[in-house]
N, C-alpha and C positions, 0 to 999 in steps of 0.2 A: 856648452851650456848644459845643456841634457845628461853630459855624465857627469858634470860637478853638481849636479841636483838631486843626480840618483845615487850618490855617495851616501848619504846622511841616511837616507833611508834603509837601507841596508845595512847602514851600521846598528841603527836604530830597532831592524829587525833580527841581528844578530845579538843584539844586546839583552832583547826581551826574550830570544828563544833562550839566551841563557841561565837567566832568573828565572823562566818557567822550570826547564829544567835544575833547577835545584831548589824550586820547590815544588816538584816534584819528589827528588831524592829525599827531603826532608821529609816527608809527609809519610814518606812510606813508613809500613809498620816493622818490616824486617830491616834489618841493618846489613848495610850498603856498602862495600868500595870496589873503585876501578883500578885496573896496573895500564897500563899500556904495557906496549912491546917493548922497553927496554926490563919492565919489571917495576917501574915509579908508580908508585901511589898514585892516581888524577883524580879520585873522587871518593870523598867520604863523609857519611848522611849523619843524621844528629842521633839515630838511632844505634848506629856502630860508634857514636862517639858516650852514648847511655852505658851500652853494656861494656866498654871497657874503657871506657874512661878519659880518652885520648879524640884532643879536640880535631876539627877539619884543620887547623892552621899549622899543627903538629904534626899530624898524620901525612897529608897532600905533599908528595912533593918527595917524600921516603922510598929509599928504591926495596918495597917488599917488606918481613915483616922480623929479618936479624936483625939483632942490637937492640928492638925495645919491646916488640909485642910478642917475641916468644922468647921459651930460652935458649939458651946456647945449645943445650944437647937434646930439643926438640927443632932446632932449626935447618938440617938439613933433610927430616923428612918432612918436614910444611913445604921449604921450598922445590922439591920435588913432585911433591903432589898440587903442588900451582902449576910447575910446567906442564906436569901432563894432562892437566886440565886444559892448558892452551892450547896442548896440540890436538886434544879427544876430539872428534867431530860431532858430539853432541854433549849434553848437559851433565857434568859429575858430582855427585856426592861423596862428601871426607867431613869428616869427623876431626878435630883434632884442640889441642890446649893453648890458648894464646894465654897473654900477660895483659895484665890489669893495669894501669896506670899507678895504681896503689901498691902493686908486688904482689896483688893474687891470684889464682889461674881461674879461666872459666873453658870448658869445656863446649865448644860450638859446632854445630851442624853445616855446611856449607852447602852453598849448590853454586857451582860456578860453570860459567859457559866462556868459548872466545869471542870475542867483538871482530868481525871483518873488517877491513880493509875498503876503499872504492875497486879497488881492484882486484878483491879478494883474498887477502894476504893476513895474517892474521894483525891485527892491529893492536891487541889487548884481551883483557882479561876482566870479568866481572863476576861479584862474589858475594852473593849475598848467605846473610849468617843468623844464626839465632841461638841463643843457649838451648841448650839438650833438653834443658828438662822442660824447657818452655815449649821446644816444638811435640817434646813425647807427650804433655798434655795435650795438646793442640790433635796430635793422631789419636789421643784416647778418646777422648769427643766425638771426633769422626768416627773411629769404631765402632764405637757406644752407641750413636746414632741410627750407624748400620747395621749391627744386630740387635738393636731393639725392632728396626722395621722386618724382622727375618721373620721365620714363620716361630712363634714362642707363643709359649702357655699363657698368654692374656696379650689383650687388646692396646693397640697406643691408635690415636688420635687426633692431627693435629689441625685445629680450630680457629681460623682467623678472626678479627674483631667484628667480622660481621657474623658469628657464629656458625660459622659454613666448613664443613670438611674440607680439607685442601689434601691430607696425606694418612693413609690408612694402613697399617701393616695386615698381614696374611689374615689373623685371626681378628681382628675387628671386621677385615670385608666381609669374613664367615659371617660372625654374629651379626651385621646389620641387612647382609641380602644384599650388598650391593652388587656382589657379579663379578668387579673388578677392585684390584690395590690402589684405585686413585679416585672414589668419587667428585669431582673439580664442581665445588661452586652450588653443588645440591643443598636446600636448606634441610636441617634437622628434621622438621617436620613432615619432610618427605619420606623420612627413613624410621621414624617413631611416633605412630600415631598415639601411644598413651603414655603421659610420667614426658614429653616432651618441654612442655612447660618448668616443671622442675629440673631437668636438665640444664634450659638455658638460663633459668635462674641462676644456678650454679656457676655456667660459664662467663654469666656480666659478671657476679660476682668476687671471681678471682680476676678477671679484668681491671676491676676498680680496686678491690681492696688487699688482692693477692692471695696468697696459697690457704685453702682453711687448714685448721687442726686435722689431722690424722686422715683416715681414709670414711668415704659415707658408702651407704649400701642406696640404689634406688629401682622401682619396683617400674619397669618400662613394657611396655607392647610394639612389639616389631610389622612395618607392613610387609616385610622380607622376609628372610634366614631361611633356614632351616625348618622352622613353626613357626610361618607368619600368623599371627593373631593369638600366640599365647606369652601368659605374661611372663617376660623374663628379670630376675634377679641378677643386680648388675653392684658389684663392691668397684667403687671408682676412689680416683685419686685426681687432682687435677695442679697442675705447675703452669704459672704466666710465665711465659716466654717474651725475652725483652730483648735487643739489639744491643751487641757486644759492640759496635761501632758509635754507636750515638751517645752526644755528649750529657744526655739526659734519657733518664729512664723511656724507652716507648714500646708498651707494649706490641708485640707483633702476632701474640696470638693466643692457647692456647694450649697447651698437652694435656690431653685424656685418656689416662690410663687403666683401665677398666677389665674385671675376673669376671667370668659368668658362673653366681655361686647362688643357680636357682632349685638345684638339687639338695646342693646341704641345708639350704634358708626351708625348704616344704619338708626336709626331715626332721628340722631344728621345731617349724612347728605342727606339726603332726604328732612329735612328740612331749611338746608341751600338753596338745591338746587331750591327748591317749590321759597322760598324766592328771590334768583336770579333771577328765569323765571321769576315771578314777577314783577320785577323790569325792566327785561327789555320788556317785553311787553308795562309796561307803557312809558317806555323811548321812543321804537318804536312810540307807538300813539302819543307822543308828537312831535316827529320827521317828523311823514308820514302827521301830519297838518298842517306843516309850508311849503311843498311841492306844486310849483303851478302846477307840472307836475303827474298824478294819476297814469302812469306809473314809475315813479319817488318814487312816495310814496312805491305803493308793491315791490320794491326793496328796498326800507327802511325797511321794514318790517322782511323782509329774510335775512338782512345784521344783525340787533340785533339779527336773531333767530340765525345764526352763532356762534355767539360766545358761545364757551367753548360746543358746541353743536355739531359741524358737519366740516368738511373738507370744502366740495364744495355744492353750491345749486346750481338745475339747472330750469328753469321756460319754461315747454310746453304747449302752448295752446293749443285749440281746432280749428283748419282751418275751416274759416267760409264756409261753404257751402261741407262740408265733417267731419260731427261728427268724422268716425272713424280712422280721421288722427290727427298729433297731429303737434306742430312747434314749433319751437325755439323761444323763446323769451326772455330771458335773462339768463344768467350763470354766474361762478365766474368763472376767469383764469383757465383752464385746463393747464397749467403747468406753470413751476418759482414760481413769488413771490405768494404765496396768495392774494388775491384783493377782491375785492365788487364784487357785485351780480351786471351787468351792463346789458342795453337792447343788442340786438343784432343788429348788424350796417345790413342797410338793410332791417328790416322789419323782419327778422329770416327766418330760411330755414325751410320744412319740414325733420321730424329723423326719420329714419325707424327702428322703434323697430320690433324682429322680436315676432312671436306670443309667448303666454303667458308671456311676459316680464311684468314688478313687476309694471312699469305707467300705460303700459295700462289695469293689472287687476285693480287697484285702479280708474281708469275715469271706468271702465265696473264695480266696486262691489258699485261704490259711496263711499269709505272711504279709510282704511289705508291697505298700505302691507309693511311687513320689510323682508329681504330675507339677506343672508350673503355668503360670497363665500366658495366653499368647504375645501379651509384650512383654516376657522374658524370655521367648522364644529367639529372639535377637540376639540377646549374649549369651556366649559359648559357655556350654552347657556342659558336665559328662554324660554321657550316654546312661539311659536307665539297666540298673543291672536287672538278675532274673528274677522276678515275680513284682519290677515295678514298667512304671512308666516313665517315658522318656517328657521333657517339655513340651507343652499343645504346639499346635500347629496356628498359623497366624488367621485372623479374621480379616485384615485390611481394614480394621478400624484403628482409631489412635490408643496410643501406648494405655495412657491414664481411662479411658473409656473402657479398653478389650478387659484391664483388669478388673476390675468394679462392675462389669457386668459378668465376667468369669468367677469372683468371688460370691457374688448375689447370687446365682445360676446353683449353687451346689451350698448352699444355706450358711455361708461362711462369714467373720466379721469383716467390714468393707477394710481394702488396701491390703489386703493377701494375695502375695502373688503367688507362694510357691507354699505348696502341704506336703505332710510325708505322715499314711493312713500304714499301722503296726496293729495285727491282731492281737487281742489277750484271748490268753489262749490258760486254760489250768486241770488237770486230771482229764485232758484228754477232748475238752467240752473248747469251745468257741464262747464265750462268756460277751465281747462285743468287739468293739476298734476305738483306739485312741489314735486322734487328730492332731500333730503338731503345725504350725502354722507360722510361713513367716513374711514379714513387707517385701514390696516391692525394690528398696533399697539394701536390701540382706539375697546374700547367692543363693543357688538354688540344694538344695539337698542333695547330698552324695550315698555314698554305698555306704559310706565307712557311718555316716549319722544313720540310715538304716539300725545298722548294728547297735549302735548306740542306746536309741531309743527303742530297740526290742528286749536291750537287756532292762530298761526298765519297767516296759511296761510288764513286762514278764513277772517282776516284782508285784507291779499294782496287782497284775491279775491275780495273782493268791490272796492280795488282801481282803479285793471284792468278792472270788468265792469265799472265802470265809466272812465276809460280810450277807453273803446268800443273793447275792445280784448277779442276775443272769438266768440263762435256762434251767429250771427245775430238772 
């Protein structure tokens, strides 16, 4: 009773490993068939029945592959490189031209192994296949892949949909500080504390809607690399990665491709900038010559250097007959609209700067001082060059307070964080210092603006001596 019961079941489980097993073979994506040990055909998938043509109920059953899948005077080295495939004791690859069902050749790849025996003997032959040109795409990919993660002249980045690093080549670990080729699972925000935001904007957005047009530049701060905390210029590319398997698009992640081009971007604009000062220097001189008034003119002069340059200027001369006082002589609005650099109605008052204030070391050192208030002492700064000052030192009061009592403090218009005090200087005489002035929201004054603004003021100062302002 017990073995007539256990019959069925076994059949039942023979029947189903069998149809698992073929679809299995069906499923595969390379294309499939078995010889056994005489050389027959015993299995052949829907994918070797694609590429050449020749269905399982044709093919199964054929002893090898003379008389219909090659030609005649390619068939006796196929069937020689099948046997030695069955005797090799590991896995072989062969190349060679089968026949189409149609009468055309395709040229296929093979990898074929033997099939043991229970008792170790060889039992057959398995071989699976794929046309040439479809597996040497398939290695060019994989190539591609792997020397893009090599060490090469820009950055790759691959970005999963929760926007997290997953794989990083040599020169992206560089540029982000991470230490190593794999930071796993770190959020962005870890690795970029400014322009982070717009990064990952960027990366939902080829998530959702796919690759943008062309390549963008974006302006980021690293808490890593090389110069953690200075801003780096990053030209990026970005490509959604989607799954060659799945029968509907799904994204699996990102690729971020990215040049660090922060050196040509501050040459690109520094020489925009050179180019503007330029420009308007000359506009100034053309301007300050049509001027019948010489106080007239060096307020010409201060009005071009304004622009895209400073907030407020403010113009003290030297009180004739007391070198170490100084006087008002022209300024731009101290509050409302922004306006011109205008004389001061009256003739100007004496300002009492109080000691070591930023005008009068620059009339006492003969050139330039740039000084900044102590809640810009926060953000990185360049160092003051020779005959200025570098950013104050902090009070441990609040940002918005330190400045507004640092602008009040040295007689200046409120919300000035950073000044940059330029001697006029003319035949040799100290005549007084002009004031450029600018918000809290504008950097702080560099070397290269030093320069800038001494070549103009240098201008005014000839036009106020010759207007007779300053020391007799």
């Amino acid at each position: 009773m017990s073995a007539s019961k256990s019959e069925p079941t076994l059949t039942a489980t023979a029947g189903a490993g069998a149809e698992l097993l073929a679809a299995l073979l069906d499923g595969m994506d390379a294309a499939l068939c078995a010889f056994g040990a005489d050389g027959t055909i015993t299995h052949w998938n829907r994918e070797a029945e694609r590429v050449l043509g020749w269905s399982a109920q044709e093919a199964v059953g054929r002893r090898g592959f003379t008389g219909w899948a090659v030609r005649s005077a390619d068939a006796a080295d196929v069937e020689a490189r099948l046997a030695a495939a069955m005797d090799a004791p590991g896995r072989t690859v062969n190349e060679f031209a089968l026949l189409r069902k149609d009468g055309g050749r395709v040229l296929v790849r093979t990898q074929s192994a033997p099939v043991p025996g229970a008792a170790g003997e060889r039992a057959g032959l398995y071989c699976a296949f794929n046309e040439v040109h479809t597996q040497i795409g398939l290695e060019r990919s994989i190539a591609l892949s792997e020397a893009l993660f090599d060490d090469t002249s820009w950055g790759l980045v691959l970005v999963d949909v929760d926007l997290r690093p997953t794989v990083v080549n040599v020169y992206a670990a560089e540029a982000l500080g991470t230490g190593r080729p794999v930071p796993l699972g770190r959020p962005l925000g870890e690795l970029v504390v400014q322009g982070v935001e717009e990064l990952e904007a960027a990366l939902q957005h080829v998530l959702a809607e796919g690759e943008p047009r062309g390549v963008g530049e974006m302006w980021v701060t690293l808490a890593g690399g090389p110069e953690p905390g200075r801003r780096r210029c990053w030209r990026s590319g970005f490509l959604r990665l989607g799954s060659p398997l799945a029968e509907e698009p799904v994204p699996l992640g990102v690729g971020w491709v990215f040049q660090d081009v922060t050196a040509a971007k501050l040459a690109e604009q520094e020489a925009d900038r050179l180019r503007f000062r330029a420009s308007q220097l000359h506009r100034a001189a053309r301007a300050a010559g049509e001027c019948e008034d010489p106080l007239e003119a060096a307020t010409a002069y201060l009005d071009f250097a304004l622009a895209g340059f400073a907030d407020h200027v403010l113009v003290d001369v030297v009180e004739p007959g007391d070198r170490g006082r100084l006087v008002r002589a022209a300024a731009t609005p101290a509050g409302g609209a922004p306006g011109p650099c205008v004389p001061v109605a009256g003739g100007g008052i004496p300002v009492r700067y109080p000691s070591g204030h930023p005008a009068l070391q620059a009339a006492e050192r003969i050139g330039s001082v740039r000084a900044s208030a102590p809640a810009a002492a926060a953000v990185p700064a360049p160092a003051a060059g020779p005959g200025g000052t570098g950013p104050s030192t902090g009070t441990g009061m609040p940002a918005g307070a330190a400045s507004a009592s640092w602008s009040r403090e040295r007689q200046w218009p409120a919300g000035m964080s950073h000044a940059l005090c330029t001697v006029l200087r003319s035949r040799g005489r100290t005549l007084g210092v002009v004031t450029f002035l600018r918000g809290s929201t504008r950097p702080v004054f560099e070397r290269a603006d030093a320069v800038y603004a001494e070549s103009m003021s240098a201008m005014a100062a000839l036009a106020l001596d010759l207007a007779g302002r300053g020391p007799s």
